[in-house]
Backbone as ProteinMPNN parsed JSONL, in Angstrom:
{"seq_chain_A": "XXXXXXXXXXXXXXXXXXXXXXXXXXXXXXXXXXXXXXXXXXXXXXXXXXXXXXXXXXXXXXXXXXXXXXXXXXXXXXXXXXXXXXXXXXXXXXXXXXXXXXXXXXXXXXXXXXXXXXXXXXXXXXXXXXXXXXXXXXXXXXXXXXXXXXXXXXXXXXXXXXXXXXXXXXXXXX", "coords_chain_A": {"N_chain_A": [[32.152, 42.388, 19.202], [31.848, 39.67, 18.976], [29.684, 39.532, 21.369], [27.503, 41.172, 19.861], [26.51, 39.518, 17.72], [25.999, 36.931, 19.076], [23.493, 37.498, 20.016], [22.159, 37.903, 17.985], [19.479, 36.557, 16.287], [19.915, 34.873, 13.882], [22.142, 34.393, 13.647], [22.68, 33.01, 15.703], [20.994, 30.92, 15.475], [22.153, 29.687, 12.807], [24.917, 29.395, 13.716], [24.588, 27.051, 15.93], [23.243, 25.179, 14.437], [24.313, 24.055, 12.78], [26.929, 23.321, 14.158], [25.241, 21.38, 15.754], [24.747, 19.461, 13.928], [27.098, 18.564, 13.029], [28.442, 17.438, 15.451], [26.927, 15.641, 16.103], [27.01, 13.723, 13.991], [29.967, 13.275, 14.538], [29.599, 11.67, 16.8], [28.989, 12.809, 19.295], [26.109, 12.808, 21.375], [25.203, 14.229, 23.144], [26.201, 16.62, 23.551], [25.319, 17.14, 20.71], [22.569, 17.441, 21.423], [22.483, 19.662, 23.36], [23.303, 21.577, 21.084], [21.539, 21.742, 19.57], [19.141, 23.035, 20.998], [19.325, 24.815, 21.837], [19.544, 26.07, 19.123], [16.563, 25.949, 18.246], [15.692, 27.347, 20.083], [16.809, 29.994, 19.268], [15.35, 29.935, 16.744], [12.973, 30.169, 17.037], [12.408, 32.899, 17.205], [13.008, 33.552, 14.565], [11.593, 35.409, 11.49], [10.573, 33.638, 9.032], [10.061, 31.313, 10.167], [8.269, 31.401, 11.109], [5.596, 31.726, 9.982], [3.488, 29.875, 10.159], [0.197, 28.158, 9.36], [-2.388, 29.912, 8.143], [-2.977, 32.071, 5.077], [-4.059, 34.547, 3.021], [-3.6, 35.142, -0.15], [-2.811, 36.723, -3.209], [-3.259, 36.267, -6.078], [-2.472, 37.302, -8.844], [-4.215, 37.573, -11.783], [-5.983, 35.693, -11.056], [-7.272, 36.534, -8.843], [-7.535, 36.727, -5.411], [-6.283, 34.16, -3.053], [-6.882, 31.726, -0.515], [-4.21, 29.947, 1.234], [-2.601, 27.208, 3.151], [0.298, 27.501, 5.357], [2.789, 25.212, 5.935], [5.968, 23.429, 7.587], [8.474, 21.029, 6.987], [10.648, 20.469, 8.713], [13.076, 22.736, 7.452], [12.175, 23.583, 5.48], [9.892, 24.894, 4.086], [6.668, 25.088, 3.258], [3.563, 25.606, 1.204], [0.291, 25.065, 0.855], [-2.68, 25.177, -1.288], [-5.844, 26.43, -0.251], [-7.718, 26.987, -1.403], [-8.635, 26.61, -4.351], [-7.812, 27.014, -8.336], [-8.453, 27.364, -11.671], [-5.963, 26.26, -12.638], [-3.896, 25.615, -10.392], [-5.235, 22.957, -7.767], [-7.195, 23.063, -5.129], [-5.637, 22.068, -2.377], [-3.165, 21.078, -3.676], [0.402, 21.958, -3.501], [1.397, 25.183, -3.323], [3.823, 26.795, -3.223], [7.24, 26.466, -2.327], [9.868, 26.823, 0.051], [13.2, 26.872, 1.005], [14.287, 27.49, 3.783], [16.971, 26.863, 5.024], [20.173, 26.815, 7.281], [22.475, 28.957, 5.736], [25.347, 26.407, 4.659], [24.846, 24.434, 5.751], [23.189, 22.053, 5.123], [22.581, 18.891, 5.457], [22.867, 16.86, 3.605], [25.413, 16.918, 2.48], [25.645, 18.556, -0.242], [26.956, 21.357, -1.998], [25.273, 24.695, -0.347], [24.867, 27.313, -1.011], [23.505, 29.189, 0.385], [20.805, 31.087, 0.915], [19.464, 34.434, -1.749], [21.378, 37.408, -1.847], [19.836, 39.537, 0.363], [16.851, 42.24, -0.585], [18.023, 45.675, -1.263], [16.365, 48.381, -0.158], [15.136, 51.287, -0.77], [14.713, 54.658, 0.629], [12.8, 55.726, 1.484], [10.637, 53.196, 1.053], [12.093, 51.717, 2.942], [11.393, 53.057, 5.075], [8.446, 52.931, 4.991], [8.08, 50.176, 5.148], [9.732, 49.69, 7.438], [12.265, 48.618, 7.484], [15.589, 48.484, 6.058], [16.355, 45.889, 4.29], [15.36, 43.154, 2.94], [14.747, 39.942, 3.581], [15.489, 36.791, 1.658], [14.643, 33.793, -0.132], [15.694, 30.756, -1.204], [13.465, 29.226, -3.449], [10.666, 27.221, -4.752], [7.853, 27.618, -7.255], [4.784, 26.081, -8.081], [3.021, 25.474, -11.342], [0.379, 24.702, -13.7], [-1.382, 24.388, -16.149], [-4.832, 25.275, -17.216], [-6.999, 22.989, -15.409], [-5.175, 21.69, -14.169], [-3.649, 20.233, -15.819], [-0.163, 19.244, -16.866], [1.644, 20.178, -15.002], [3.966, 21.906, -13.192], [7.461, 22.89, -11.564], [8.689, 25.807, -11.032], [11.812, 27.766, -10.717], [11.64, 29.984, -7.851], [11.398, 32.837, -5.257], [11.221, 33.092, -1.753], [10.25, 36.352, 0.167], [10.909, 37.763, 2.581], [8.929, 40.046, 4.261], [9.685, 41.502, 6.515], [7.711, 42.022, 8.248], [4.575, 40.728, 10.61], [2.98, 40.714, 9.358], [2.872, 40.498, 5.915], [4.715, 38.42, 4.038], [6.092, 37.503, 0.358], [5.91, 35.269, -2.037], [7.679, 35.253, -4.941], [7.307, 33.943, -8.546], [10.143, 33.321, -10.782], [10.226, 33.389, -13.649], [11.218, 32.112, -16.355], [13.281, 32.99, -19.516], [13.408, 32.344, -22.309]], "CA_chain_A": [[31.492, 41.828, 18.042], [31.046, 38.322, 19.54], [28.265, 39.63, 22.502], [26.303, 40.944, 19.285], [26.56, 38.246, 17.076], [25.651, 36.247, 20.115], [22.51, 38.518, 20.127], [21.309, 37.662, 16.464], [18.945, 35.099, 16.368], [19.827, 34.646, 12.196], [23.502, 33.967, 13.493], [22.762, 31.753, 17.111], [20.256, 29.693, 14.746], [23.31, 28.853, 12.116], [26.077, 28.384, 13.988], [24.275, 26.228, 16.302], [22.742, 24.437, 13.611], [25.845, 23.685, 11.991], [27.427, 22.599, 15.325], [24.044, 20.164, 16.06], [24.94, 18.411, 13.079], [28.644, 18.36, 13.147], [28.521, 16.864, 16.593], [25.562, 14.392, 15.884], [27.845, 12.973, 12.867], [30.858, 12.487, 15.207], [28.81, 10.437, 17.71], [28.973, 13.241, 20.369], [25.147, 13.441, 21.151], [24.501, 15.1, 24.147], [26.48, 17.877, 22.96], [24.062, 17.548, 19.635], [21.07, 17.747, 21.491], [22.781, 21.299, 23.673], [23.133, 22.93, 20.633], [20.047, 21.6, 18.874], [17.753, 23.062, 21.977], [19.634, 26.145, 21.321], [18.677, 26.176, 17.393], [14.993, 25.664, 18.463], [15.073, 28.818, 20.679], [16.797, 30.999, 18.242], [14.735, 29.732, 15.695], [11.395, 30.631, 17.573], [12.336, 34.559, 17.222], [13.09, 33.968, 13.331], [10.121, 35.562, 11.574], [10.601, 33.088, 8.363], [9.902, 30.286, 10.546], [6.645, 31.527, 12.554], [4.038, 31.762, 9.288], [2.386, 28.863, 10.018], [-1.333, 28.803, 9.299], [-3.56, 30.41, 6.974], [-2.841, 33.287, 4.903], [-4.418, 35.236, 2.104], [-2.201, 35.944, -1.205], [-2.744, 37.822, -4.347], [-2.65, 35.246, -7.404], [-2.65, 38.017, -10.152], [-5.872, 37.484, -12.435], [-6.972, 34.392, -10.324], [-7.514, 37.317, -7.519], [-7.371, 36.188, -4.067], [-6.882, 32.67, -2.805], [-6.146, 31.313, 0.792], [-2.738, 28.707, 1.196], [-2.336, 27.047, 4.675], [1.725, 27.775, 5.495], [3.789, 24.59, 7.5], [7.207, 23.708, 7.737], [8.892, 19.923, 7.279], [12.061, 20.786, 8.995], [13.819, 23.959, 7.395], [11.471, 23.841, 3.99], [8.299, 25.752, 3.867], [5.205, 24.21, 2.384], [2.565, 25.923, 1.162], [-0.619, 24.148, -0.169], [-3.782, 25.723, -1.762], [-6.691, 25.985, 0.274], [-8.542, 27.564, -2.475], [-7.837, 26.693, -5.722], [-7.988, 27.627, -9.325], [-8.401, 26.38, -12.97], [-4.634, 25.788, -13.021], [-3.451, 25.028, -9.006], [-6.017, 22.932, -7.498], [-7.344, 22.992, -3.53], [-4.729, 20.634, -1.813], [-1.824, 21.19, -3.767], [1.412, 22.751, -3.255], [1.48, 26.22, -4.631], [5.749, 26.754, -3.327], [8.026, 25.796, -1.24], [10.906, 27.645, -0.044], [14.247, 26.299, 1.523], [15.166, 28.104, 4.99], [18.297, 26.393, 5.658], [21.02, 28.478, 6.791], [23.762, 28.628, 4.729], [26.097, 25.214, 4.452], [24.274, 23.653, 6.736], [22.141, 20.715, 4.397], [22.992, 17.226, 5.819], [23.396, 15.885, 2.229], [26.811, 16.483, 1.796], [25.873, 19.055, -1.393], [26.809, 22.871, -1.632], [24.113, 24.959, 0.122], [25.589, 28.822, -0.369], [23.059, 29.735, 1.442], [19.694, 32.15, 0.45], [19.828, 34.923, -2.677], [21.336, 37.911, -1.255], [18.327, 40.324, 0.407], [16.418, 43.049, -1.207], [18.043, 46.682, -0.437], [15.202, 49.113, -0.32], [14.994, 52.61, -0.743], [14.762, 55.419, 1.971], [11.05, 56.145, 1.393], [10.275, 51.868, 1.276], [12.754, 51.549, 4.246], [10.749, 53.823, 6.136], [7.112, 52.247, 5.354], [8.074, 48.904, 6.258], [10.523, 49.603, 8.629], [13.562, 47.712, 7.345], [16.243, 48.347, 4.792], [16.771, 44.962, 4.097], [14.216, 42.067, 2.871], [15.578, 38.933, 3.191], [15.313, 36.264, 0.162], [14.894, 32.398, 0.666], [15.259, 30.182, -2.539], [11.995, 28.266, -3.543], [10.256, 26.848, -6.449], [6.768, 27.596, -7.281], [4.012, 25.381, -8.798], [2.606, 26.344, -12.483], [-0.338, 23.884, -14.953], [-2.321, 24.415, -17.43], [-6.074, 24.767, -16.412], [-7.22, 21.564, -15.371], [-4.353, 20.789, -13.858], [-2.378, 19.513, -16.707], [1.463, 19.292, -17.36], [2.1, 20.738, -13.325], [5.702, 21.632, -13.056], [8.073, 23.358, -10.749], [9.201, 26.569, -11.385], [12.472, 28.454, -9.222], [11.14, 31.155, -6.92], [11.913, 33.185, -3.64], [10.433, 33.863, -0.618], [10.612, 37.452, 0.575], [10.595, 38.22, 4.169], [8.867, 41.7, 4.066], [9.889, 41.866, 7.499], [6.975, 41.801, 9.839], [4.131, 39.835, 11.193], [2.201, 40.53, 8.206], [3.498, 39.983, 5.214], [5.312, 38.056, 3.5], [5.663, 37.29, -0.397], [6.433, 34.62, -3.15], [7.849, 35.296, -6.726], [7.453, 32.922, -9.613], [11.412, 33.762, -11.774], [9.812, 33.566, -15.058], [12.242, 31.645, -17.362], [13.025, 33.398, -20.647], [13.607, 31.209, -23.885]], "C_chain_A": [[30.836, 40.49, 18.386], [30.139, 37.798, 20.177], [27.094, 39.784, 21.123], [25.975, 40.157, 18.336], [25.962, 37.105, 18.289], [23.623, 36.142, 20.434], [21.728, 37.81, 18.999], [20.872, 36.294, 16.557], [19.11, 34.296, 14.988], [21.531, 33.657, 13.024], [23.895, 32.894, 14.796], [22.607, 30.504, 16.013], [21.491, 29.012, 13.783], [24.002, 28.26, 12.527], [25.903, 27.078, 14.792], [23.362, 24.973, 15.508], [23.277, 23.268, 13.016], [26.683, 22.777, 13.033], [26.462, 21.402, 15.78], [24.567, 19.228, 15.468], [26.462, 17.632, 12.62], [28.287, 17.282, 14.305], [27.618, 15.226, 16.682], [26.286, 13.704, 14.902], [29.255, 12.541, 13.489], [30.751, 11.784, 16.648], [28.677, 11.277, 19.072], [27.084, 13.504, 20.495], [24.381, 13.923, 22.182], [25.138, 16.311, 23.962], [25.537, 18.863, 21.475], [23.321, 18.175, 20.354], [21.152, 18.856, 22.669], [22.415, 22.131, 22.402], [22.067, 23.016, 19.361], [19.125, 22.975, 19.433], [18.227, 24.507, 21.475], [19.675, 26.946, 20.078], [17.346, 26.851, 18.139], [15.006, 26.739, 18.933], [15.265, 30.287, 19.74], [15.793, 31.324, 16.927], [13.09, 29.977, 15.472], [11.169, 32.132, 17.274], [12.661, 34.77, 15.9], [11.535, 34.015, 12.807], [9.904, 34.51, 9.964], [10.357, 31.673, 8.689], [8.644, 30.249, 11.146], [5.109, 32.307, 10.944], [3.853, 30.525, 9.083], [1.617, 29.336, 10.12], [-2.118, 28.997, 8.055], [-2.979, 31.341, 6.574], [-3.932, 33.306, 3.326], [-3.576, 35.624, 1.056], [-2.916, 35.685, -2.661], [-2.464, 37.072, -5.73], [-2.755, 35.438, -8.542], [-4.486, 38.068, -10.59], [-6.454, 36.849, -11.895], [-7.449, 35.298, -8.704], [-6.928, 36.423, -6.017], [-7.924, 34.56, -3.74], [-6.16, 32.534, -1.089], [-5.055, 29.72, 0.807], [-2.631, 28.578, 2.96], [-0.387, 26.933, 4.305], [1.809, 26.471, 6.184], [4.968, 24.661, 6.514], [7.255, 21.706, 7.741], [10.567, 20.624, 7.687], [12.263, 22.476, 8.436], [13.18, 24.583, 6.062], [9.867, 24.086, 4.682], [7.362, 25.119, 2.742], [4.191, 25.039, 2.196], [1.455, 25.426, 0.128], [-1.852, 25.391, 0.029], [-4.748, 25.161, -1.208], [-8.154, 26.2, -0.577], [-8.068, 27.537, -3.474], [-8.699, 27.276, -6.985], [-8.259, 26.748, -10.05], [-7.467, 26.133, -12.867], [-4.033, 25.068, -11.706], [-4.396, 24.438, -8.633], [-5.818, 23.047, -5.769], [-6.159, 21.878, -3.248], [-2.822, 20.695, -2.298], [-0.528, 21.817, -3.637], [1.075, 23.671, -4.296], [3.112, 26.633, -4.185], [5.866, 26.434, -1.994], [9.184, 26.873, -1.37], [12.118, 27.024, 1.099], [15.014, 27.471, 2.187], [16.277, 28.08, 5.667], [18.954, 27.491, 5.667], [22.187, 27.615, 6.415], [24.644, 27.133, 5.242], [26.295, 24.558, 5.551], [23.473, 22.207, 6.239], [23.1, 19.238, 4.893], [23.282, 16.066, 4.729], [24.568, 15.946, 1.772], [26.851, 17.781, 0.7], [26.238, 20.525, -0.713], [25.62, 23.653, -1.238], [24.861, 26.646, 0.182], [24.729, 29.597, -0.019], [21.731, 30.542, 0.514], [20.087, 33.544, -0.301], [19.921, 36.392, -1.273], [19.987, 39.374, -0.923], [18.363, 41.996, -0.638], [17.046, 44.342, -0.39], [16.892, 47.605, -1.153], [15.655, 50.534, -0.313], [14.787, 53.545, 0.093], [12.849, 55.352, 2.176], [10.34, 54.49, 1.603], [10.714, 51.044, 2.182], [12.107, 51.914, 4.946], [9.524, 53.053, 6.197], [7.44, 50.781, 5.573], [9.202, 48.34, 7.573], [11.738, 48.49, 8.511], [14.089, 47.889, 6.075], [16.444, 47.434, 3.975], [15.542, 44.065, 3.988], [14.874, 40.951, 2.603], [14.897, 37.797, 2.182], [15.391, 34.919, 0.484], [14.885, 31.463, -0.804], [14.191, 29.146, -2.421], [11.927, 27.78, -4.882], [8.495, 26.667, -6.17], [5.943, 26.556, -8.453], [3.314, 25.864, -10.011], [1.917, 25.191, -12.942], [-0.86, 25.102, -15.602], [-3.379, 24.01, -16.98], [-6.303, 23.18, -16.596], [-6.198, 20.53, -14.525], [-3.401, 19.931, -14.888], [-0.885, 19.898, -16.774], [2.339, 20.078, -16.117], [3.345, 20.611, -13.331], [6.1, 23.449, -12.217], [8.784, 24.846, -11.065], [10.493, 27.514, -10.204], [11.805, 29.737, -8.731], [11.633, 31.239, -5.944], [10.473, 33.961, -2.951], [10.818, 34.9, -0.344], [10.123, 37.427, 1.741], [10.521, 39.781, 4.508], [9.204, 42.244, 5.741], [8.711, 42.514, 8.831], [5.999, 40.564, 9.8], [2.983, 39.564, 10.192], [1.469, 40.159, 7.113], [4.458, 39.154, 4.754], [4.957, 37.67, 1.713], [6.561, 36.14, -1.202], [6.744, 35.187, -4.511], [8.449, 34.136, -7.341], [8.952, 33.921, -10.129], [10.537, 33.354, -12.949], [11.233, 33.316, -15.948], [12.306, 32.23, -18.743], [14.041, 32.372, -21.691], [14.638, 31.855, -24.883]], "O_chain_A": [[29.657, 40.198, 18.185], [29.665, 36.662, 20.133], [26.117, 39.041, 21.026], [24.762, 40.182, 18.128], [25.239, 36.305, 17.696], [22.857, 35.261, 20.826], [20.694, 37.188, 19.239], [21.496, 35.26, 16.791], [18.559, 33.202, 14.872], [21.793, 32.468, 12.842], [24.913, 32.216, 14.932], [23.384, 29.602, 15.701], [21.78, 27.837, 14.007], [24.193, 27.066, 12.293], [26.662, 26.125, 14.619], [22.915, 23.989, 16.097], [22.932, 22.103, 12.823], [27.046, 21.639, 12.736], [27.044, 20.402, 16.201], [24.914, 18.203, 16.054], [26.738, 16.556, 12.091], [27.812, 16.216, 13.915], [27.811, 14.137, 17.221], [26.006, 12.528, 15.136], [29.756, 11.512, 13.036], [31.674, 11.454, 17.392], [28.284, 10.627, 20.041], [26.643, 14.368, 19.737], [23.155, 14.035, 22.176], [24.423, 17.252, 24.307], [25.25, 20.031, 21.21], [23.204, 19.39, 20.193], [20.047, 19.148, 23.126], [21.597, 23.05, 22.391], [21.84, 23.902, 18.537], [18.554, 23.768, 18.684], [17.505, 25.221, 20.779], [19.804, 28.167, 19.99], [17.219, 28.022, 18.495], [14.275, 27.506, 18.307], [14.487, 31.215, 19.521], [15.535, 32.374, 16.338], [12.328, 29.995, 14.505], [10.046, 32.608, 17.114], [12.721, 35.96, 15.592], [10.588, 33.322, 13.18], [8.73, 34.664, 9.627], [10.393, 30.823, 7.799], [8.068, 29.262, 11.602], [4.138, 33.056, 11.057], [4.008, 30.01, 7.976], [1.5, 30.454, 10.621], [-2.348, 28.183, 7.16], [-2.25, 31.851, 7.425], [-4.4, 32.325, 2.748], [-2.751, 36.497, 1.325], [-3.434, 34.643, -3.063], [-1.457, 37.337, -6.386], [-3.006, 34.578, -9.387], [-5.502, 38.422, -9.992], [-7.664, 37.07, -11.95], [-7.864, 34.733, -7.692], [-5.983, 35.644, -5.893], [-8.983, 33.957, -3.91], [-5.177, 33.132, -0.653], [-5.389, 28.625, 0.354], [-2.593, 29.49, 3.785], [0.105, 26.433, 3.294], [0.986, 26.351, 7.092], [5.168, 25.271, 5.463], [6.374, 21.059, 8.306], [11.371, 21.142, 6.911], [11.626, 23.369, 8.995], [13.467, 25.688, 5.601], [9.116, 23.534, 5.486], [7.572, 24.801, 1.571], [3.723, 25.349, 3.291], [1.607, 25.374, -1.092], [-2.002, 26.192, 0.952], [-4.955, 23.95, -1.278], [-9.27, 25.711, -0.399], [-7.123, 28.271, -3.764], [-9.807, 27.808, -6.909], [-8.383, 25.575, -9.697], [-7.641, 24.926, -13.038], [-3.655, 23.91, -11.883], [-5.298, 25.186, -9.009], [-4.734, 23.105, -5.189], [-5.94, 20.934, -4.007], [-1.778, 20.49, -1.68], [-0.956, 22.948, -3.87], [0.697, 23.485, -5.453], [3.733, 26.82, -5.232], [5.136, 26.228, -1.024], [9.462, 27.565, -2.349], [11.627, 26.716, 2.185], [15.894, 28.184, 1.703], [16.65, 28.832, 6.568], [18.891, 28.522, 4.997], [22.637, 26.48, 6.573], [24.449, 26.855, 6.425], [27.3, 24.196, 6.163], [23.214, 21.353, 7.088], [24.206, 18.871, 4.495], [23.708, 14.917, 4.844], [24.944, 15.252, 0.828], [27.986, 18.24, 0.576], [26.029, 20.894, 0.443], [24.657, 23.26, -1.897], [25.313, 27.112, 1.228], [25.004, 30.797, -0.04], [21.863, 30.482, -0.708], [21.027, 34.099, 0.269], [19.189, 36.55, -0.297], [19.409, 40.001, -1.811], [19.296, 42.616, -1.149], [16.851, 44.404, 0.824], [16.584, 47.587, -2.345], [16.706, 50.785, 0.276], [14.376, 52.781, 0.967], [12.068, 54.915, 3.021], [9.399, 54.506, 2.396], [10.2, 49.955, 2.437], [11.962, 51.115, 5.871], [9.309, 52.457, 7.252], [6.752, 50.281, 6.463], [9.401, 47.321, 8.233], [12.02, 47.669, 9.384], [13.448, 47.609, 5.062], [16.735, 47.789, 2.832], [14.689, 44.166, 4.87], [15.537, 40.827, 1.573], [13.703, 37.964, 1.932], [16.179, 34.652, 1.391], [13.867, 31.598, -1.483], [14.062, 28.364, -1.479], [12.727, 27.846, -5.816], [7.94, 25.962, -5.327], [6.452, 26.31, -9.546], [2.841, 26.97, -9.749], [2.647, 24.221, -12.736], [-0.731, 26.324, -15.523], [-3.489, 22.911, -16.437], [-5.965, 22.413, -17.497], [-6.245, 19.323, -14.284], [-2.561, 19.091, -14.564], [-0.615, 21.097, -16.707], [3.487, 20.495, -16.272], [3.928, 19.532, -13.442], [5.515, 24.532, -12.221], [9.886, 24.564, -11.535], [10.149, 27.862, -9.075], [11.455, 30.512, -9.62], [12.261, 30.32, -5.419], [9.518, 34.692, -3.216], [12.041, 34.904, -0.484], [8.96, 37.089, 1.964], [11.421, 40.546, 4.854], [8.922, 43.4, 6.055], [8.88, 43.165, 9.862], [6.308, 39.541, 9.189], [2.255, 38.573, 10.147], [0.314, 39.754, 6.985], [5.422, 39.356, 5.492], [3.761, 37.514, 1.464], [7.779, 36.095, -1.034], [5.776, 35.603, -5.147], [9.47, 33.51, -7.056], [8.923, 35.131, -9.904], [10.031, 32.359, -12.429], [12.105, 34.161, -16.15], [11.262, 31.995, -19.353], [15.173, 31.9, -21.578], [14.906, 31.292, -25.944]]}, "name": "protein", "num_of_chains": 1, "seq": "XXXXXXXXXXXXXXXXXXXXXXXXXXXXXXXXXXXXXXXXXXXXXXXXXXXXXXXXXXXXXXXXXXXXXXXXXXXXXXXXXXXXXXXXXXXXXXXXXXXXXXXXXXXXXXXXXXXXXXXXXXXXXXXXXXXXXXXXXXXXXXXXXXXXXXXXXXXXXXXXXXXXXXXXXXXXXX"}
């Protein structure tokens, strides 16, 4: 069990994550910066970490707009490269928080990302994975013009290739 766990780049990237920061907080830091380097490599073969860039995405009635993807650390940024009456060019349209599980350096609970999407045999098959993993976020929402801009919770979906990927607004009910 321990060679393939060893194997998983979801489960190198944590525990060594977790150990970086442990170690870096009890003053050991050449041991940090071992199992940092060893984050960084696992973390090169996660595919929730490698859409930087440009993409294309689907903004209902506002049709198609382009969002450049980065990354500050373990949070995902995505700003509007094309905007609307309501999002404009420049601004964040979500963010999504990649940390792995109870790993956050603030001290707070972090239980980690909503558990993933199981798929169906027939939606398993066309994208080639039972499993879609889930990242918690919060998406951006105004009122054309830009007025009254506020945060709404959302997740990232990791449709599991080089593709895709998608955001959903949670829609709060009253």
């Amino acid at each position: 069990m321990r060679r393939k766990q060893a194997r998983d780049p979801h489960h190198v990237y944590h525990v060594t994550t977790v150990a970086a920061r442990m170690a870096h907080r009890m003053g050991v830091h050449e041991k940090a910066q071992r199992y940092h380097n060893v984050s960084c490599r696992a973390k090169k073969l996660l595919l929730q970490f490698n859409l930087k860039g440009l993409w294309v995405g689907k903004y209902g009635s506002h049709g198609f707009e382009m969002i450049n993807v980065t990354y500050i650390g373990d949070h995902l940024i995505a700003y509007k490269v094309t905007g609307n009456h309501n999002i404009l060019c420049g601004e964040v349209t979500f963010t999504a928080n990649l940390s792995p599980p109870d790993s956050t350096s603030n001290g707070k609970d972090n239980n980690g990302p909503p558990a993933p999407i199981i798929l169906l045999q027939a939606s398993a098959k066309k994208w080639g994975t039972k499993r879609l993993p889930r990242y918690s976020g919060k998406g951006q929402t105004a009122e054309p013009g830009y007025k009254n801009p506020k945060y709404l919770k959302g997740q990232l979906v990791d449709i599991g290739s080089e593709e895709y990927f998608s955001f959903a607004w949670i829609l709060l009910e009253h």
